[in-house]
N, CA, C and O atoms as CSV, one atom per row, in Angstrom:
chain,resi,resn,atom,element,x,y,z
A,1,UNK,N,N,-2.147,16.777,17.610
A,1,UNK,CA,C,-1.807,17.160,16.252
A,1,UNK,C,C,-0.323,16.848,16.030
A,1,UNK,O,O,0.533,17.090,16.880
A,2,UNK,N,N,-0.097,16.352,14.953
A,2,UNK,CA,C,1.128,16.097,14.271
A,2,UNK,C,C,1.720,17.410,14.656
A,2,UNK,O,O,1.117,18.410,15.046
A,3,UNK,N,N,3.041,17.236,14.475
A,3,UNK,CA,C,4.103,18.643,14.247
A,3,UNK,C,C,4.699,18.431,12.496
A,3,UNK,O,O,4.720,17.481,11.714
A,4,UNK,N,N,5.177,20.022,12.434
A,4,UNK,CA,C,5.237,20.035,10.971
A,4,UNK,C,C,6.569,19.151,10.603
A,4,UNK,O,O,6.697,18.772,9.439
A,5,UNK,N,N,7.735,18.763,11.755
A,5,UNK,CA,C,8.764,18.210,11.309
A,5,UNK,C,C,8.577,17.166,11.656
A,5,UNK,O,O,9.502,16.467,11.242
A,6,UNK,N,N,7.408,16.212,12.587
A,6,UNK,CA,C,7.270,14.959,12.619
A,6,UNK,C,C,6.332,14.685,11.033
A,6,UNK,O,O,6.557,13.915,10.099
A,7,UNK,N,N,5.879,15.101,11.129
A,7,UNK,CA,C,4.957,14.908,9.676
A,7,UNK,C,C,6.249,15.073,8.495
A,7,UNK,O,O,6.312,13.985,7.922
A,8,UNK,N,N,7.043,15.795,8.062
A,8,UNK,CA,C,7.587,15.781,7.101
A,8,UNK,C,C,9.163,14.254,7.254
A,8,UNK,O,O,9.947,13.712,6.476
A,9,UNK,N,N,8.871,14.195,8.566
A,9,UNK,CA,C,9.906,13.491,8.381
A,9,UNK,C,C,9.546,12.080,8.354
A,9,UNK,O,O,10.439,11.269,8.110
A,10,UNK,N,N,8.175,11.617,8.605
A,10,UNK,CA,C,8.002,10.490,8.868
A,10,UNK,C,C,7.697,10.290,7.030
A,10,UNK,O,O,7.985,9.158,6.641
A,11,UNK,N,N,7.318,10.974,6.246
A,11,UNK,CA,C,7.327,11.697,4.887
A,11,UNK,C,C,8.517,11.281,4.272
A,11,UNK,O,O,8.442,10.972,3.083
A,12,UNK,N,N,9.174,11.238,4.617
A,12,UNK,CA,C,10.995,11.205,3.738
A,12,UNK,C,C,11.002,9.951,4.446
A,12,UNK,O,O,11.130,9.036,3.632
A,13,UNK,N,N,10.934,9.623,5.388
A,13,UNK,CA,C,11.373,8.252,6.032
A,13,UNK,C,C,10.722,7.051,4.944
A,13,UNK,O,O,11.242,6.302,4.117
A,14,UNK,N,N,9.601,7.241,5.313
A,14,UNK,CA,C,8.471,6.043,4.711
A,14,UNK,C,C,8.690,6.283,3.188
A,14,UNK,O,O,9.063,5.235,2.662
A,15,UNK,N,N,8.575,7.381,2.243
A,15,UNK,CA,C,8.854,7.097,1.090
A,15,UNK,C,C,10.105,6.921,0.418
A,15,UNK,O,O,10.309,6.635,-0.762
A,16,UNK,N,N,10.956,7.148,1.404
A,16,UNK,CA,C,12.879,7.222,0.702
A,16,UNK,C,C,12.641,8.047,0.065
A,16,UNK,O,O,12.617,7.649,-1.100
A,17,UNK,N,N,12.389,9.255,0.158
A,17,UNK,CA,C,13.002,10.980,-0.283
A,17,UNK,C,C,13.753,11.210,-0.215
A,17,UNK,O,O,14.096,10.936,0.935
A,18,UNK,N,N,14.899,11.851,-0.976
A,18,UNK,CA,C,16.456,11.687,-0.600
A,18,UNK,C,C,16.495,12.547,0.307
A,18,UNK,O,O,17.355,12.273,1.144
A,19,UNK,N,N,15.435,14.312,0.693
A,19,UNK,CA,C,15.610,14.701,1.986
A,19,UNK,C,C,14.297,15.555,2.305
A,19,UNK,O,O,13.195,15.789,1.810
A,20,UNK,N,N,15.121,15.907,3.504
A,20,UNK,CA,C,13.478,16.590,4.192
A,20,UNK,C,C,12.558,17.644,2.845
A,20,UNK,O,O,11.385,17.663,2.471
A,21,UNK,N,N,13.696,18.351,2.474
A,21,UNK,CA,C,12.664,19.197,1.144
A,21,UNK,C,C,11.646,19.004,0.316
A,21,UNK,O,O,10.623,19.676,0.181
A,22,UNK,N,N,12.023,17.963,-0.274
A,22,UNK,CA,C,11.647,16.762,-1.222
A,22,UNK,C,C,9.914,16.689,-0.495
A,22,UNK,O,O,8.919,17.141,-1.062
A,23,UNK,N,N,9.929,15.882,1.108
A,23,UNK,CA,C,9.380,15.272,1.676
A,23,UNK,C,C,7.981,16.217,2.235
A,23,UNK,O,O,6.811,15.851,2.350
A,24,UNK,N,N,8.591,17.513,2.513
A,24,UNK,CA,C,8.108,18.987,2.508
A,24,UNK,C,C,6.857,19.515,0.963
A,24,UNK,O,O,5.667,19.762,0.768
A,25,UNK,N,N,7.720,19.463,0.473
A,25,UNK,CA,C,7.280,19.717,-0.876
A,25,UNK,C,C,5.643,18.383,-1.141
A,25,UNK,O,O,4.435,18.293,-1.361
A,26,UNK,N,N,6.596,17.834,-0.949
A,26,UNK,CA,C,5.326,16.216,-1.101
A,26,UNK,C,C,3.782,16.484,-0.199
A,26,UNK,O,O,2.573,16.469,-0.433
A,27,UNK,N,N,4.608,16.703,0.827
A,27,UNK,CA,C,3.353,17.216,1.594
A,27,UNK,C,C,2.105,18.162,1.445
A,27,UNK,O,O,0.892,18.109,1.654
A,28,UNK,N,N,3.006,19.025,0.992
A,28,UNK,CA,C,1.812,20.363,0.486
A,28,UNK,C,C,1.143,19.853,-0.560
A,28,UNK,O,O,-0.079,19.711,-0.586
A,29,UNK,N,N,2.172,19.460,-1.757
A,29,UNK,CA,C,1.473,18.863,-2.420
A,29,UNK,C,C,0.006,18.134,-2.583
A,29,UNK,O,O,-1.022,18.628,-3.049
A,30,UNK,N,N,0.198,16.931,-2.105
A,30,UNK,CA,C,-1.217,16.665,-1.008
A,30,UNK,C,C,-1.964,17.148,-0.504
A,30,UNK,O,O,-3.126,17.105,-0.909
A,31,UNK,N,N,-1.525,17.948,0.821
A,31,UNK,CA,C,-2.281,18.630,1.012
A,31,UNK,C,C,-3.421,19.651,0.293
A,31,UNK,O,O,-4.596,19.920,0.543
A,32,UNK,N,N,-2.547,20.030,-0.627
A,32,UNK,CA,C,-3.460,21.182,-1.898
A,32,UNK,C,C,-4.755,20.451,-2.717
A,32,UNK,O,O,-5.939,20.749,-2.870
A,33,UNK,N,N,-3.938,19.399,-3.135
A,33,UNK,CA,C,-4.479,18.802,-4.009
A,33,UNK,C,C,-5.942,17.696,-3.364
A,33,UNK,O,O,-6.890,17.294,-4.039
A,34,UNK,N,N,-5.700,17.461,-2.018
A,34,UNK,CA,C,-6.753,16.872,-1.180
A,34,UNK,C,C,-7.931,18.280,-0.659
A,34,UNK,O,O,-9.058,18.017,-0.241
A,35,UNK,N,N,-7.579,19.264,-0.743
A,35,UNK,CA,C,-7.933,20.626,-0.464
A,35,UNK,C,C,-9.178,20.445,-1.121
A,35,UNK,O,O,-10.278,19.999,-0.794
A,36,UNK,N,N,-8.506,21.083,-2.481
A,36,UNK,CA,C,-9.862,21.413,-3.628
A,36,UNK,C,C,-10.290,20.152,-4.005
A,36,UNK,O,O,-10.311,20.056,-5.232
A,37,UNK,N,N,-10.596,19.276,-3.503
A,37,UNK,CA,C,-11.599,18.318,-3.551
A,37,UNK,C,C,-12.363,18.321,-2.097
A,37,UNK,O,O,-12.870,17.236,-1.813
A,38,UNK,N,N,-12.548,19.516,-0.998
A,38,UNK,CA,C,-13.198,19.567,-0.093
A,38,UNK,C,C,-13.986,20.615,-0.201
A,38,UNK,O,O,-13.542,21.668,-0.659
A,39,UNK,N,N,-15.650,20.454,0.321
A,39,UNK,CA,C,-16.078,21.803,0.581
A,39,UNK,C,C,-15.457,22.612,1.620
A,39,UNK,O,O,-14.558,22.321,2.408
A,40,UNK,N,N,-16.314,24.008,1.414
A,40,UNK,CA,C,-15.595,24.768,2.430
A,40,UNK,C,C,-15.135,24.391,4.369
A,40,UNK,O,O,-14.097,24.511,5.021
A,41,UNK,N,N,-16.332,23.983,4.644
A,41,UNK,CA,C,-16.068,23.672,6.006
A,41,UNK,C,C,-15.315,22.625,6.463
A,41,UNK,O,O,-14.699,22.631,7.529
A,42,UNK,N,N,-15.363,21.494,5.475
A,42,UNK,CA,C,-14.594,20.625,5.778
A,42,UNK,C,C,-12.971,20.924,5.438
A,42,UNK,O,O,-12.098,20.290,6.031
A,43,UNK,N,N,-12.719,21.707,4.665
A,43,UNK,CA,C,-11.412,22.416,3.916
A,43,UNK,C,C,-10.720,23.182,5.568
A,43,UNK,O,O,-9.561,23.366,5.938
A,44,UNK,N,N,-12.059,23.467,6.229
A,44,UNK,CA,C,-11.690,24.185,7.733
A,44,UNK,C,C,-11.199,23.437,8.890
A,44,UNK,O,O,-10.273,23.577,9.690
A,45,UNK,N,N,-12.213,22.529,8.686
A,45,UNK,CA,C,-12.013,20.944,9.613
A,45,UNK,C,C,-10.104,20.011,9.590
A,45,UNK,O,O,-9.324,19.552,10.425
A,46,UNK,N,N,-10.164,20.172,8.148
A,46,UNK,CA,C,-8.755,20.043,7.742
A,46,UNK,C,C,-7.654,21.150,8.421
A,46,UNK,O,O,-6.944,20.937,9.404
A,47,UNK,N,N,-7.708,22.158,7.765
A,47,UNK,CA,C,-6.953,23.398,8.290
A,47,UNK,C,C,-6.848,23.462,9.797
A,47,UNK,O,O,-5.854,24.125,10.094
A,48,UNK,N,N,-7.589,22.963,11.005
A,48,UNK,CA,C,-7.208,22.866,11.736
A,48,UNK,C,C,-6.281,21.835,12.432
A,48,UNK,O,O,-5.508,21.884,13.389
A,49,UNK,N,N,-6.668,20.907,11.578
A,49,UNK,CA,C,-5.933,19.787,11.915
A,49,UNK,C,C,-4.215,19.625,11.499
A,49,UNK,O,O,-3.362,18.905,12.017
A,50,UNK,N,N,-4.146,20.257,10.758
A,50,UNK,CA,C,-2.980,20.801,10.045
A,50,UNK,C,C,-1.651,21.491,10.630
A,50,UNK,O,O,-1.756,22.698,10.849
A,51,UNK,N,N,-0.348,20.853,10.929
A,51,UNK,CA,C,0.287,22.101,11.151
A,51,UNK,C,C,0.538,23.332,10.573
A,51,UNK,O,O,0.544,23.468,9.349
A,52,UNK,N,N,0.824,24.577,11.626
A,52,UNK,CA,C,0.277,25.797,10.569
A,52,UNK,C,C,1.258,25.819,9.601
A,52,UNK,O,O,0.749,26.141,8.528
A,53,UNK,N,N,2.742,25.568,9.486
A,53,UNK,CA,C,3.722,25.678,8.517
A,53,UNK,C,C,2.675,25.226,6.894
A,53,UNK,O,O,2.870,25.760,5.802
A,54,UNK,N,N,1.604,24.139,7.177
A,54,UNK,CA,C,0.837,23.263,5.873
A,54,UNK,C,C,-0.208,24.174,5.504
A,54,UNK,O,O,-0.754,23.967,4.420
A,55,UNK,N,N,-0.628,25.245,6.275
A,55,UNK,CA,C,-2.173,25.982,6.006
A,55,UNK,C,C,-1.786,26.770,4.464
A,55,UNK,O,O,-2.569,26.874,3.520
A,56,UNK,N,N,-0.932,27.075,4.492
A,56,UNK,CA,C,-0.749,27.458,3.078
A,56,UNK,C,C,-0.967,26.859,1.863
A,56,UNK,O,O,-1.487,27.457,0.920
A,57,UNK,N,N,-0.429,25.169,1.805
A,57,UNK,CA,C,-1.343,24.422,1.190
A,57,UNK,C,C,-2.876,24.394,0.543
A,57,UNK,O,O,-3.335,24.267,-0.592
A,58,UNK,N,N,-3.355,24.559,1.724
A,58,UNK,CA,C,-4.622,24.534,1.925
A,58,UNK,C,C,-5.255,25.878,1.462
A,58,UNK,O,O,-6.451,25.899,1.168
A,59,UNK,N,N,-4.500,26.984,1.390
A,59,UNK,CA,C,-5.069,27.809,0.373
A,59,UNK,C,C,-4.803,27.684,-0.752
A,59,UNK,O,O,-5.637,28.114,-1.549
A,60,UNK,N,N,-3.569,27.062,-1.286
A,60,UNK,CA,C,-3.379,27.232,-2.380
A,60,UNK,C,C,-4.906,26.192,-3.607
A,60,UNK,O,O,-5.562,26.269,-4.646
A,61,UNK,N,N,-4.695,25.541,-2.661
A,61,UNK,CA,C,-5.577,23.804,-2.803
A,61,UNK,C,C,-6.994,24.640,-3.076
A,61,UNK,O,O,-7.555,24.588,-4.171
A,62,UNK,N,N,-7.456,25.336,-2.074
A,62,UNK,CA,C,-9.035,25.794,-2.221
A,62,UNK,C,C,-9.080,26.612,-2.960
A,62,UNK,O,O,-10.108,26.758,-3.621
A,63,UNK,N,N,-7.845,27.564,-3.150
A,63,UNK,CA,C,-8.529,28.585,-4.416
A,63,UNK,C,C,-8.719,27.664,-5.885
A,63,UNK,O,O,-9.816,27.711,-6.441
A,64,UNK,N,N,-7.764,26.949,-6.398
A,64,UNK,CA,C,-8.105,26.179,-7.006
A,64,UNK,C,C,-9.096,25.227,-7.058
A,64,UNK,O,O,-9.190,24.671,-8.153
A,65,UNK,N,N,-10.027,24.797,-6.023
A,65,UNK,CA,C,-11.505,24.395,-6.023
A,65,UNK,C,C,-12.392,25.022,-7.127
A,65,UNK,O,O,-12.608,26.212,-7.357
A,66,UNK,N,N,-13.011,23.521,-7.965
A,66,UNK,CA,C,-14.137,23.915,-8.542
A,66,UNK,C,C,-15.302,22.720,-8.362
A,66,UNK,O,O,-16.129,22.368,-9.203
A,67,UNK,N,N,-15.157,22.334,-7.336
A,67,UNK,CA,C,-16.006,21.439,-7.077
A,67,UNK,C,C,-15.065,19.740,-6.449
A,67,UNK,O,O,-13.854,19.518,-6.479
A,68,UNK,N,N,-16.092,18.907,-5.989
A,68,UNK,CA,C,-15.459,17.938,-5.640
A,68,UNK,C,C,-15.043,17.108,-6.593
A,68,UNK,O,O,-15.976,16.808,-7.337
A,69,UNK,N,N,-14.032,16.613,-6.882
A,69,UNK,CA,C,-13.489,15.533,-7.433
A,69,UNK,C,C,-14.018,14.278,-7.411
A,69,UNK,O,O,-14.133,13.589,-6.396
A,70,UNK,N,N,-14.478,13.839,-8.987
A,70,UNK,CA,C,-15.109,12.344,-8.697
A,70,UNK,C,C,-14.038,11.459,-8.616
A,70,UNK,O,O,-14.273,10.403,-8.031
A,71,UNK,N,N,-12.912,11.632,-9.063
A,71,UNK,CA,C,-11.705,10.468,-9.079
A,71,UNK,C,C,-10.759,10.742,-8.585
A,71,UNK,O,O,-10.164,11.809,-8.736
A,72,UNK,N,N,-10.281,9.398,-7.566
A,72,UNK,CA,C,-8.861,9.566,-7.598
A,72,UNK,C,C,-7.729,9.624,-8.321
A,72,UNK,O,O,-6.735,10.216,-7.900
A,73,UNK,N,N,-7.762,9.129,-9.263
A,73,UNK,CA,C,-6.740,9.700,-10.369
A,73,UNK,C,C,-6.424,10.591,-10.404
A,73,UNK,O,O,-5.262,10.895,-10.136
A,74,UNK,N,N,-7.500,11.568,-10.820
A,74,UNK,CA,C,-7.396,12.918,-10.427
A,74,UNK,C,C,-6.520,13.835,-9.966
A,74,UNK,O,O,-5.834,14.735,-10.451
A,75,UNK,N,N,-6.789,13.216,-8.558
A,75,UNK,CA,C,-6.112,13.453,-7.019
A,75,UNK,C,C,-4.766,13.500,-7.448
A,75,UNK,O,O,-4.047,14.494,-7.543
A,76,UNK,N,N,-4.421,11.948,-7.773
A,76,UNK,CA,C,-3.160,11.764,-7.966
A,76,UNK,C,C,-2.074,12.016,-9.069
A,76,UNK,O,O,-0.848,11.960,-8.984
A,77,UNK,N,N,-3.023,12.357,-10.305
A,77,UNK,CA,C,-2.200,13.468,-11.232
A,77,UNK,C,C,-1.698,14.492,-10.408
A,77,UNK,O,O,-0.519,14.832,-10.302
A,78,UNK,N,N,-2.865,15.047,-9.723
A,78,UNK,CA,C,-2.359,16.584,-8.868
A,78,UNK,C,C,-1.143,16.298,-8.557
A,78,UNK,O,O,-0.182,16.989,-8.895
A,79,UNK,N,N,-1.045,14.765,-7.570
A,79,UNK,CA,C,0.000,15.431,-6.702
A,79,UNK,C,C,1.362,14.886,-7.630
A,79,UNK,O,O,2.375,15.545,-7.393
A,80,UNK,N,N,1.510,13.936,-8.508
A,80,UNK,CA,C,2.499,13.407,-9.420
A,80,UNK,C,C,2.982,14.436,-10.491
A,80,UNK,O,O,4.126,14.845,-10.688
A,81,UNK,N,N,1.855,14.740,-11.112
A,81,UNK,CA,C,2.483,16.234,-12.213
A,81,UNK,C,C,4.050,16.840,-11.828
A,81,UNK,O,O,5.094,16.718,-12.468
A,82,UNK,N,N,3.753,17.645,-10.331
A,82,UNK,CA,C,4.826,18.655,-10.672
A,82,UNK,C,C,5.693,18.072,-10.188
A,82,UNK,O,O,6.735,18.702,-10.372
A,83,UNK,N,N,5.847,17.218,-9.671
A,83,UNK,CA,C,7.581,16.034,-9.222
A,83,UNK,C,C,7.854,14.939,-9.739
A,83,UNK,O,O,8.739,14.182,-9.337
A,84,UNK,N,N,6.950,14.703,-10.899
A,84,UNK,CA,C,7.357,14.293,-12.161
A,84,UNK,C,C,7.653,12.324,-11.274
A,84,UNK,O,O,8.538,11.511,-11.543
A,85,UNK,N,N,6.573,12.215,-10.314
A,85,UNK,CA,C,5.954,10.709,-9.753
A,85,UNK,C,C,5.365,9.885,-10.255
A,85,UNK,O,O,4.851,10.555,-11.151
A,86,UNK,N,N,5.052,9.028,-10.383
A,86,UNK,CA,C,4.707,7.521,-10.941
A,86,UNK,C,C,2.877,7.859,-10.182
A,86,UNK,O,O,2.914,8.696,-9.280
A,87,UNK,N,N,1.944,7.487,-10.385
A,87,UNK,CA,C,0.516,7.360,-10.043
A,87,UNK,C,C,1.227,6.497,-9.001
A,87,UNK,O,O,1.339,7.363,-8.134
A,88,UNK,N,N,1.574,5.824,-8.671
A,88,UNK,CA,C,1.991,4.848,-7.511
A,88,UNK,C,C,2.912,5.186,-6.526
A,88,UNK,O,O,3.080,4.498,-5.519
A,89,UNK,N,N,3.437,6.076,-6.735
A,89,UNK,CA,C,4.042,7.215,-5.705
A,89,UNK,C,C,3.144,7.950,-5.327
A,89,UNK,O,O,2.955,8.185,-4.134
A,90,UNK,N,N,2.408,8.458,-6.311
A,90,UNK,CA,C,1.878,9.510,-5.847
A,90,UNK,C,C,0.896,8.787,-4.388
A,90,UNK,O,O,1.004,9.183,-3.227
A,91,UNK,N,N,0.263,8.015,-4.720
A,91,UNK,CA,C,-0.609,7.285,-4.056
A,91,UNK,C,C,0.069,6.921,-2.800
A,91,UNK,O,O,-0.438,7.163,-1.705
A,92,UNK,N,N,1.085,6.404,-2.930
A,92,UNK,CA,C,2.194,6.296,-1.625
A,92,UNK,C,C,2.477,7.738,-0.414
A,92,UNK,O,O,2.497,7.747,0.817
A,93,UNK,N,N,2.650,8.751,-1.351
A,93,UNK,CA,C,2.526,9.522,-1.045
A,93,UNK,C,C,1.436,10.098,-0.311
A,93,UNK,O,O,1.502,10.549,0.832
A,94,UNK,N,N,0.190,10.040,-1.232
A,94,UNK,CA,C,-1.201,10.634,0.015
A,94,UNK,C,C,-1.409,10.018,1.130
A,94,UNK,O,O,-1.603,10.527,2.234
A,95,UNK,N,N,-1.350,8.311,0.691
A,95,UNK,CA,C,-1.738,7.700,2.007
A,95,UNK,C,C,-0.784,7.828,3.112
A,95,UNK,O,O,-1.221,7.269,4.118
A,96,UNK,N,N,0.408,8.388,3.285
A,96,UNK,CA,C,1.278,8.306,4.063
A,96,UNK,C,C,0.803,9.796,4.223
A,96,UNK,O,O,-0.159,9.444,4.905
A,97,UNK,N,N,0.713,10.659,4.192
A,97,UNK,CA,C,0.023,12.221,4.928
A,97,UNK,C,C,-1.445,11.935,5.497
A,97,UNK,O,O,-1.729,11.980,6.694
A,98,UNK,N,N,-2.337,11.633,4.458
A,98,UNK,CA,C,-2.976,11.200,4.932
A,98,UNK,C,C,-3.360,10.676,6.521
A,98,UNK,O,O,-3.651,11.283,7.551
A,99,UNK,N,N,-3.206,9.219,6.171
A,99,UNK,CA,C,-2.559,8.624,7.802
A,99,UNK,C,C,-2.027,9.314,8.745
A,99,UNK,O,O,-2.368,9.212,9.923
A,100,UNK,N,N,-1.119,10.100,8.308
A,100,UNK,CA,C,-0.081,10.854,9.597
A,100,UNK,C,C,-1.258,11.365,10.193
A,100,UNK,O,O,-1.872,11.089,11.224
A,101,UNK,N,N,-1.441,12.324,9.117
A,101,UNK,CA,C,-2.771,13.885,9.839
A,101,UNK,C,C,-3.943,13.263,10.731
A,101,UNK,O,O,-4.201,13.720,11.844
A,102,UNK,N,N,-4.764,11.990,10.060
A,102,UNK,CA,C,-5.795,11.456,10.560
A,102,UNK,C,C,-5.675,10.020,11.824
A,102,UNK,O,O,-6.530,9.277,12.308
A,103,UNK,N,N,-4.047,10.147,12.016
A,103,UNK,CA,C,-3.889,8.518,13.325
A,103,UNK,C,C,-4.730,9.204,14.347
A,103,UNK,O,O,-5.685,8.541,14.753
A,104,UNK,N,N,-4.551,10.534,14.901
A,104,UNK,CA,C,-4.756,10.451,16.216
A,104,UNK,C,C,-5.671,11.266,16.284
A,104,UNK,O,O,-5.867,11.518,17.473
A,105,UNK,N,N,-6.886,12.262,15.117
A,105,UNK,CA,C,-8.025,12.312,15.105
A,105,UNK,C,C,-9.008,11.694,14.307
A,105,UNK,O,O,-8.850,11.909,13.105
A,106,UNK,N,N,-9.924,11.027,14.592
A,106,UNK,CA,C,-11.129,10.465,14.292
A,106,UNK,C,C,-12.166,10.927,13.340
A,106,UNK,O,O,-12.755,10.560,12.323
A,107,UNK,N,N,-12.097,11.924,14.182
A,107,UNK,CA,C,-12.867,13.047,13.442
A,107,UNK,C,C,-13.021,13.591,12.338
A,107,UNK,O,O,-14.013,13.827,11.649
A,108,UNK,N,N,-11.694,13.814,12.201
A,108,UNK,CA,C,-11.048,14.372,10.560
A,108,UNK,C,C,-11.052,13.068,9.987
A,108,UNK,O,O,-11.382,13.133,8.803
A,109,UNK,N,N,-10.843,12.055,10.323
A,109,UNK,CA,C,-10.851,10.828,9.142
A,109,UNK,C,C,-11.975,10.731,9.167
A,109,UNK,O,O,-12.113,10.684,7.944
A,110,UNK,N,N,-13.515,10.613,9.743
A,110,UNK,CA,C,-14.867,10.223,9.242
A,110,UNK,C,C,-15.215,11.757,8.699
A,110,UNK,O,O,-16.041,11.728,7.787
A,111,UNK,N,N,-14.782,13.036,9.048
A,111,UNK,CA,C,-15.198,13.997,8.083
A,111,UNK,C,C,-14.822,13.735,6.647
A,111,UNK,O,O,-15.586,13.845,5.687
A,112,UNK,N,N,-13.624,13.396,6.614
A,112,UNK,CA,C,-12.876,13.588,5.289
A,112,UNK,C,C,-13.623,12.620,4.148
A,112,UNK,O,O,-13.960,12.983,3.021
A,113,UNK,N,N,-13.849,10.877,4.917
A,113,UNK,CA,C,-14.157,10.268,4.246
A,113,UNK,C,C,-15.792,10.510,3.815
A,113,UNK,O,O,-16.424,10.258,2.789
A,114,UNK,N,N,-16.102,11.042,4.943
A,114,UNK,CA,C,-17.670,11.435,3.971
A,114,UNK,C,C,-17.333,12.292,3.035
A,114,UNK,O,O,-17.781,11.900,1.958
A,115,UNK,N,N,-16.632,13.488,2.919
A,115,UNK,CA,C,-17.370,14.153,1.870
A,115,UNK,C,C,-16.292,13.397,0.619
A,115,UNK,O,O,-16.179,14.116,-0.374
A,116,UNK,N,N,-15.912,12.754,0.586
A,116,UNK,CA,C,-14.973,12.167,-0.744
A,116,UNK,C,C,-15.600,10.943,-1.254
A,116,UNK,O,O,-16.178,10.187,-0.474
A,117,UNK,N,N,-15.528,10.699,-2.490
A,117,UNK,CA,C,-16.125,9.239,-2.754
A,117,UNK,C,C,-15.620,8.569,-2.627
A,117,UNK,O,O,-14.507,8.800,-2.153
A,118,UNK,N,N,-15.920,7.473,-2.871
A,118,UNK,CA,C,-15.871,5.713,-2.184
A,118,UNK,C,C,-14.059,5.453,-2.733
A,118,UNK,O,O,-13.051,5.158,-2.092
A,119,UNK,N,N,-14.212,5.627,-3.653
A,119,UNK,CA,C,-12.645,5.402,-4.404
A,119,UNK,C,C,-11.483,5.758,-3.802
A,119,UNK,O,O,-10.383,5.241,-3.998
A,120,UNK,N,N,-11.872,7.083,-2.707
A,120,UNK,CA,C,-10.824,7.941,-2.250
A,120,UNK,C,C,-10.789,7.205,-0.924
A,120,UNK,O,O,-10.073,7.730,-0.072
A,121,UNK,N,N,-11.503,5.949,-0.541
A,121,UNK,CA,C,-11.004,5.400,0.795
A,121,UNK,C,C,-9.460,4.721,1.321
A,121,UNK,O,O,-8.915,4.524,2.407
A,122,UNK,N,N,-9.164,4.525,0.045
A,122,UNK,CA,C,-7.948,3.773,0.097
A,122,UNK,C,C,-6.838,4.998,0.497
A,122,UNK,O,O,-5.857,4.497,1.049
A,123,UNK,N,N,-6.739,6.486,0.361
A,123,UNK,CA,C,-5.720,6.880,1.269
A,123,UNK,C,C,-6.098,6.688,2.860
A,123,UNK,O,O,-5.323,7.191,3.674
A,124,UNK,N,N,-6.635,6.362,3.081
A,124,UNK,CA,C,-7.095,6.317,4.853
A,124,UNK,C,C,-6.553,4.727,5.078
A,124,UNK,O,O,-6.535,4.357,6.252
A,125,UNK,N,N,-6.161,3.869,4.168
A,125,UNK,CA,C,-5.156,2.877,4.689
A,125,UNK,C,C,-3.565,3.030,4.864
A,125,UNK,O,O,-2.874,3.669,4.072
A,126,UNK,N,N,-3.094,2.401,5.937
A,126,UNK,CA,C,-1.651,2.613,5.737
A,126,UNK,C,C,-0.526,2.105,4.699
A,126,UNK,O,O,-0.666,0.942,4.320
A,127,UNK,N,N,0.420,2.730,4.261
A,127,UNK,CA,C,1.119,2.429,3.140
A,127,UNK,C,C,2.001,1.507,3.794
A,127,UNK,O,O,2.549,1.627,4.890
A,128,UNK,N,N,2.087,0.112,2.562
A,128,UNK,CA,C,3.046,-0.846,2.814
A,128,UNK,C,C,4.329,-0.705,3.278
A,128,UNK,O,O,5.040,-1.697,3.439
């Protein structure tokens, strides 16, 4: 499992965040917003995979669940809205958490990608 300051920093690195906060913030972000587009168990599957500093995310993300998300757009309003990001950041953004969380389990990347639709495959590639 990732650590919460390798994950946030590889976060600020890869997107030029001016700092770790920023990069922090980004994260949960994501995280939340990838949340409530999971059912419950897989929302668990996640949460473990997660450093615990991020599980908070992940509640915030599921209480806000009302079902799965057919679009990524969606997704990526979530995470662009409140830091006021470009859809193309934002997207920069997931796939780079994304990736982090899922390099070195398997598992969580073929859980994740089943329960999400086809559209949502493209965060499971790495960002340019």
């Amino acid at each position: 499992m990732i650590s919460h300051q390798q994950l946030v920093e590889e976060v600020a690195s890869r997107s030029r965040l001016d700092d770790t906060e920023a990069a922090d913030a980004a994260v949960h972000l994501v995280l939340a917003a990838l949340s409530s587009r999971l059912d419950g168990p897989r929302r668990e599957h996640l949460r473990q995979a997660v450093p615990a500093h991020e599980r908070g995310a992940l509640d915030r993300g599921g209480a806000a669940a009302a079902g799965p998300a057919a679009r990524l757009d969606e997704l990526l309003a979530d995470v662009a809205r409140p830091v006021g990001a470009t859809p193309d950041q934002a997207l920069f953004l997931a796939r780079t958490v994304v990736c982090r969380l899922t390099a070195e389990d398997t598992g969580l990347a073929a859980d994740l990608r089943g329960a999400l639709p086809d559209e949502f495959g493209t965060l499971f590639a790495e960002p340019d």
